[in-house]
Each structure stands twice: as C-alpha cells, then as structure tokens.
C-alpha positions in Angstrom: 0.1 -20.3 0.5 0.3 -18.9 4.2 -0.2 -15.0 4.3 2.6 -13.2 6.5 2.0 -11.6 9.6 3.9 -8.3 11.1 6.5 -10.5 13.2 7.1 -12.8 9.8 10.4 -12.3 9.2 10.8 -12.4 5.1 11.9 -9.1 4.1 15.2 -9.7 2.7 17.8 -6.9 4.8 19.5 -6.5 1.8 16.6 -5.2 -0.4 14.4 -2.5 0.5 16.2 -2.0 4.1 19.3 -1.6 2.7 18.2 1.1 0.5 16.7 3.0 3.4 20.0 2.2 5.1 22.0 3.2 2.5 20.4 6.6 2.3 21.2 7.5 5.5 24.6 6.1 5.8 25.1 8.4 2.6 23.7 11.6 5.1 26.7 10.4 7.5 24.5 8.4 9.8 26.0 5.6 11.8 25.0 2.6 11.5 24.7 1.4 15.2 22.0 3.9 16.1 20.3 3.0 12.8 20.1 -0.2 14.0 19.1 0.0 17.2 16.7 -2.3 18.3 15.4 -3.9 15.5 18.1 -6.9 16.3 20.1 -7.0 13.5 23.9 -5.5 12.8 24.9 -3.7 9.7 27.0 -7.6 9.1 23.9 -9.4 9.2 22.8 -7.1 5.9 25.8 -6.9 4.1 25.9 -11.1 4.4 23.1 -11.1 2.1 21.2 -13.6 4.0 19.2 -11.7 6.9 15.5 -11.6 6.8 13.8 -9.0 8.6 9.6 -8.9 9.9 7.8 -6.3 9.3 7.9 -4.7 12.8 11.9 -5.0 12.8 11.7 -2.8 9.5 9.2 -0.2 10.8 12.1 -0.1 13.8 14.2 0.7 11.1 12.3 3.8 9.2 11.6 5.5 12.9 15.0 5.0 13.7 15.9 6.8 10.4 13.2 9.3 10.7 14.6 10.4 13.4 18.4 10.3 12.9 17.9 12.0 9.8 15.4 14.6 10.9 15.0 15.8 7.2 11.5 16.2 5.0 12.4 14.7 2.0 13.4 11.3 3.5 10.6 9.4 2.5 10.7 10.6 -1.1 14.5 10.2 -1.5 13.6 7.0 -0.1 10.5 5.8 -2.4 12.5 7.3 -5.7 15.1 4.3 -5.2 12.4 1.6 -4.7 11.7 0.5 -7.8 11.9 -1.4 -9.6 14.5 -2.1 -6.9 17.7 -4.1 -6.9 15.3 -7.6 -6.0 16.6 -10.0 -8.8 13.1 -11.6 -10.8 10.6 -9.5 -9.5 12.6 -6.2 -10.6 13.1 -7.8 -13.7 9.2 -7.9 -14.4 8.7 -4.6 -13.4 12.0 -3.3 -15.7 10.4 -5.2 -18.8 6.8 -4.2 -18.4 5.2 -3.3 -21.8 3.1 -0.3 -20.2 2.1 0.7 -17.3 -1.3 -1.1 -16.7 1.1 -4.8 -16.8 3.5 -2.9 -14.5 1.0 -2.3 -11.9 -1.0 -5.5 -12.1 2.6 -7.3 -11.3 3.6 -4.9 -8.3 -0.1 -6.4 -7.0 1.1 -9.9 -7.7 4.6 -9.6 -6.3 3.9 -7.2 -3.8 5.1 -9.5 -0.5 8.9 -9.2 -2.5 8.0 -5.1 -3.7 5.9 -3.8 -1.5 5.8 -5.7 1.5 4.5 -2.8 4.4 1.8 -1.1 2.4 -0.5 -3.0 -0.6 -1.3 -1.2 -3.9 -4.8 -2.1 -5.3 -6.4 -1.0 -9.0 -9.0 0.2 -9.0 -11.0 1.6 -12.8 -13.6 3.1 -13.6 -14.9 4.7 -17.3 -12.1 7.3 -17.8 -9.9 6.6 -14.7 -7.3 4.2 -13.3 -7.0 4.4 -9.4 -4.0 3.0 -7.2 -4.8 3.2 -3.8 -2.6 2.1 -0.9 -3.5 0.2 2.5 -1.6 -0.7 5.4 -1.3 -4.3 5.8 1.3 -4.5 8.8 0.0 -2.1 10.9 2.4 0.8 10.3 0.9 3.1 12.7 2.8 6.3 13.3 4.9 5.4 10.1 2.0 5.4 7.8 2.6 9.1 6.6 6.3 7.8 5.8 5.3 4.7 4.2 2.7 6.5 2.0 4.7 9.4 0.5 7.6 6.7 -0.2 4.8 4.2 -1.9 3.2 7.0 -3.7 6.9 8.3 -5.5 8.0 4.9 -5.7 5.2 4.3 -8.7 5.9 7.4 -9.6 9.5 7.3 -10.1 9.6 4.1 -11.8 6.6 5.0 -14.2 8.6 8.1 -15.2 11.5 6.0 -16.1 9.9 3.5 -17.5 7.7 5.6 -20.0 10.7 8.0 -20.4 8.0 10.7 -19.6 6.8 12.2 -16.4 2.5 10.7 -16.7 -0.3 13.2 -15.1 -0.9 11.4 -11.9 -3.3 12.8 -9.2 -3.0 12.2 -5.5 -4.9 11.4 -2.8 -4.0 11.4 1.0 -5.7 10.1 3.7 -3.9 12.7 6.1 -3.5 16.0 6.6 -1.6 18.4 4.8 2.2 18.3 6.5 3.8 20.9 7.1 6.8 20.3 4.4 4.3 20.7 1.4 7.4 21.9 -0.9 8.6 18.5 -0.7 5.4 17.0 -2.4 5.4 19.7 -4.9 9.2 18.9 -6.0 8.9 15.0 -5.7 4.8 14.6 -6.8 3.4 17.6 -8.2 0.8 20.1 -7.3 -2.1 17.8 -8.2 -2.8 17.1 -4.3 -5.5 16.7 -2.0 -5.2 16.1 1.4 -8.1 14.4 4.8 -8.8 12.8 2.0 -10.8 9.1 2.1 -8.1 7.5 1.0 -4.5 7.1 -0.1 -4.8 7.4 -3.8 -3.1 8.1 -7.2 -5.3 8.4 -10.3 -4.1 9.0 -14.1 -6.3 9.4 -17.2 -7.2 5.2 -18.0 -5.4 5.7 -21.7 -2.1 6.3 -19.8 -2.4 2.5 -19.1 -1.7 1.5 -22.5 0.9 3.5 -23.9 4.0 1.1 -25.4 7.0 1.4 -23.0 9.9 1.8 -25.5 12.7 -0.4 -23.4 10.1 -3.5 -22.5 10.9 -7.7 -23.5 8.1 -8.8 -23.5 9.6 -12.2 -23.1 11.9 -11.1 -20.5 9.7 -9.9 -18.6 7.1 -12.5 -18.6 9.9 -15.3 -17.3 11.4 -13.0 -15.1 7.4 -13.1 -13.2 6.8 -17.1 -13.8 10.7 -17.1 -11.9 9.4 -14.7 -9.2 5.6 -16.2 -8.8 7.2 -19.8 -9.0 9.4 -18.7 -5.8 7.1 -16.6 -3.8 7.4 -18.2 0.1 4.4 -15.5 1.1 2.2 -13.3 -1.6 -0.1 -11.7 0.6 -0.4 -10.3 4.6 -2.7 -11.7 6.9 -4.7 -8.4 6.9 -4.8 -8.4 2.9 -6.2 -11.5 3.4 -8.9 -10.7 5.7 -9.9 -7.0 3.4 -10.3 -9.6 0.7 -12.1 -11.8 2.4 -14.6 -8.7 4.0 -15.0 -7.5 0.1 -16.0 -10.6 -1.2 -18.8 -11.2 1.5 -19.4 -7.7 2.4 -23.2 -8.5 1.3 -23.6 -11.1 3.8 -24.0 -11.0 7.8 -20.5 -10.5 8.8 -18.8 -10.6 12.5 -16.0 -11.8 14.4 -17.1 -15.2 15.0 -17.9 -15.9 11.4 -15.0 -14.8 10.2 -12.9 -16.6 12.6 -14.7 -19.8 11.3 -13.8 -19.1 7.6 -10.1 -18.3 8.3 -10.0 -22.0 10.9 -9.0 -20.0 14.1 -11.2 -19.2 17.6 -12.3 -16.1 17.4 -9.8 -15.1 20.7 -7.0 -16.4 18.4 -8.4 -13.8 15.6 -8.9 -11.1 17.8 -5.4 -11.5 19.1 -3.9 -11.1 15.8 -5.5 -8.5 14.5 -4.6 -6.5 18.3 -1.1 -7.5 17.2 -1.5 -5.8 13.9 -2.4 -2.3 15.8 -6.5 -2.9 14.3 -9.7 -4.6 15.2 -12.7 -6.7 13.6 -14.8 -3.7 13.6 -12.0 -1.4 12.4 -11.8 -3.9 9.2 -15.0 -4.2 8.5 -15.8 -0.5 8.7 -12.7 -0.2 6.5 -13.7 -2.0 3.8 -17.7 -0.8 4.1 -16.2 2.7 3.1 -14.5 1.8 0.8 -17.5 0.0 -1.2 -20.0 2.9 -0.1 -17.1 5.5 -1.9 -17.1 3.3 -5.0 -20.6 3.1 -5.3 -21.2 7.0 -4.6 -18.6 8.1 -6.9 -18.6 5.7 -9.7 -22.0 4.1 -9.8 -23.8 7.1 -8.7 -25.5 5.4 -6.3 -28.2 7.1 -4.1 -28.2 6.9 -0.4 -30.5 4.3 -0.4 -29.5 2.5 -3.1 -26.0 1.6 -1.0 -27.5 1.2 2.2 -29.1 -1.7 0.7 -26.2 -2.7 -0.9 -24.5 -2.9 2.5 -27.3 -4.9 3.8 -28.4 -1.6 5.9 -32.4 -2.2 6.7 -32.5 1.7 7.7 -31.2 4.7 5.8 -30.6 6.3 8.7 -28.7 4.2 10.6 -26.6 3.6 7.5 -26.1 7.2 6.9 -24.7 7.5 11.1 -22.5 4.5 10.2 -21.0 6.6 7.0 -20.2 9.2 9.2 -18.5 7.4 11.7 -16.2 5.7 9.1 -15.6 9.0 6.9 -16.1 12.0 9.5 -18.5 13.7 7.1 -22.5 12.4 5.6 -22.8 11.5 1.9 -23.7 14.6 1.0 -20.6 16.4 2.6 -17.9 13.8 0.3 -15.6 15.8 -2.0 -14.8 14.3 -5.4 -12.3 11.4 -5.3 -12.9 9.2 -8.1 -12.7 12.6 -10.5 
C-alpha cells in the first residue's frame, strides 16, 4: 500500500476540515478568508466529494488561527474530532470495548482519523504511553495540532468510558502563554520542554469494560474501514518505522534510499519537502530509543550507547545532547 506524502490529496473536506470550518463559521468567520489559498471554495466541501493534501489543510488551521485569534481554538477543535463524523472508521472507535482496542484502532486507521500527526503506544510495567509525531511536516502548526490531538483522545475516552480517566501530559514545547486553557480542556497533570509529546494513564485504565460497546459492530465497522483504506500510513511514518527497526545497524542516506527503491537525491528531496532531513530522522528516532531504554529498562550510559551501535561513550553522550538539549543525567522523569 503506497504511504501519503504532504501534497497527497486524501483528506476528505468534508471530515476533519469541515469541523475546523465549521467552528469558525460558528465564531462568524467568513468563509472566503478561511479559504484563502488552500484552493478550494466552501462548494467544493459541502459537495461531499473534495479531497484535500495535507499542506492544503495546514493552509486551512493558519488561516483559522488567525481569523479567529482565540486560545481555545485548538481544544474546541480537538473535542469534536472524535470519534468524528467519518462513516466506518468512527464506527470502530464508537464501539470499542475499552480503551486499549480504541487506541490500537486510531493507530490502524490513523490516515482516515488522524491524518497530520501519528499516535503510537507505547507500555511499560504500570504505564500506557500515547505519544504524538508529526508526519506531514506541520511546522509552525505543530503546537495547534498537538493540543487538538491530545483532547481529541481525551474527549472521546471521556465519552466513551462515561468517566473523565487520569491522563498525564507531556509536551514537547514550551509552556504557552494561555495555560488556563490546558487546565479547563486537559487538566493540571502537565509538563512542558518536555522530550516528547505524550499522554500516559495508569496501564489498568486500558481494560476497563466500556458500557455502550458492540463488540460485533465494531469489529465490522474496522474490517469495512481497513478493507477500504486507499493510504494507512505517511511517507515519514514509514521511514521512523523503518529507522526503528534497523536502528542497530549502520544507517545513512544512501542505505536508506536503497531500501525504500529511490536515489538518494530523490529521498533527500522528499523529506526537504516534508520541512525535515535524513539526519533529523535519524536523530529523532535515536532519542526516542535512548529515552525508552533510560527510563524503562534502566539502562546505564553505556549500556545504550552500545545499544545504539555507539563505539565511544562519549561521543554518544555529545550526540544525546544534541538530540535532547540536556546529558543523561540532566533528563526529568517521562516515563513516570
């Protein structure tokens, strides 16, 4: 199955656009202005058959960040995501028995639920961890597509379980300014210049019966939406998958390249298009392992520079620096 790419246009206009259109059309904003430049007309949605790219819909949340000029956009915004309005796949997600088979089918169907930013699970002995990566290359609108991904789970795990669950967060930014907004919408259980863009819950939240759920139902509804998928990853999912797998091994452009059947020149062109580079990928997902190993394996130093295929500990311990701003010794807690 081919993996979509930021100028793929497969985002149905009249799912998750429209509800970010809807919201500010609902604040009195016109929708001209809202539209401007991202080459569609408020017609083209309401037809039901536009498809919109991922660059074309990150047009769409700067125009409305803008025009709307109001803190608690992105959380009005991820509180109506899901599970959404986006025929089969919302049906799985209305009909999940708990909350571990809800989140393993937003993975799955992510390209129809979550198509700008990727949820991954992550566990550990008394945790469960969501964490969120960019896979479009959101850029200035990652802080907006975070806060919405973050109370999107959160939302619909609230109305799902009929009960608001003890989720912690994690966020790869710093603190904004509107803070209140994050307490209202999330919570007080915050951290912020964080390592990553996180929510963790106690791991026997995972399990706990959902009292509305067909089981039945739901399970056809995601055979109906897998069955149907055109695209069920991005081309940079693909490629942090890829790095993960063979993060042990010798690893550069031109390997790479080889793997995915492009020139390297074609592979460094796309991921310029993206807004990233090799090195910026690869260092990406080397932090990512060297946090798990820290925090969950209770790795030494050593112990995950040899992991990572580092010869020295030194240079290995410069290198975490450079990907996380501090040295090992300097992390705070993450995986708590």
């Amino acid at each position: 199955m081919p993996s979509y790419e930021c100028d793929t246009r497969f985002i149905a206009a009249h799912h998750q656009p429209a509800v970010l259109i809807d919201l500010a059309l609902s604040r009195g904003q016109d929708s001209h202005k809202l539209l401007r430049g991202t080459g569609l007309f408020y017609e083209d949605i309401t037809c039901g058959g536009a498809q919109v790219s991922p660059a074309q819909f990150f047009t769409l949340i700067a125009n409305a960040r803008r025009l709307l000029d109001a803190d608690d956009s992105s959380f009005l915004f991820g509180q109506r995501l899901l599970p959404g309005h986006y025929g089969e796949a919302s049906h799985a997600l209305s009909h999940a028995c708990n909350l571990l088979q809800a989140l393993e089918r937003l993975q799955r169907l992510r390209s129809l639920l979550s198509p700008l930013l990727t949820p991954r699970l992550l566990f550990d002995e008394h945790q469960a961890h969501l964490y969120w990566l960019d896979c479009c290359g959101a850029g200035e609108q990652w802080p907006f597509l975070a806060e919405a991904g973050v109370t999107s789970v959160v939302a619909m795990s609230r109305q799902l379980a009929g009960k608001r669950l003890p989720w912690r967060f994690h966020f790869d930014f710093a603190q904004p300014r509107h803070i209140e907004q994050y307490w209202v919408h999330l919570g007080e259980a915050l951290t912020f210049d964080s390592q990553m863009t996180m929510m963790s819950l106690p791991y026997s939240c995972l399990h706990e019966a959902w009292p509305h759920a067909s089981a039945t139902a739901g399970h056809v509804a995601e055979q109906n939406s897998l069955a149907g998928l055109a695209w069920r990853s991005s081309f940079i999912d693909e490629l942090y998958d890829y790095l993960h797998v063979h993060i042990r091994e010798p690893l550069n452009l031109e390997r790479v390249a080889q793997a995915f059947g492009l020139s390297p020149a074609t592979l460094k062109r796309k991921l310029q298009k993206h807004g990233t580079h090799f090195q910026a990928e690869l260092d990406r997902v080397r932090k990512h392992v060297a946090l798990y190993l820290y925090q969950t394996r209770g790795f030494t130093n050593e112990e995950v520079a040899a992991y990572l295929r580092f010869n020295d500990t030194a240079n290995f311990r410069r290198s975490f620096k450079r990907w996380t701003g501090v040295v090992p010794s300097g992390l705070r807690q993450l995986f708590q």
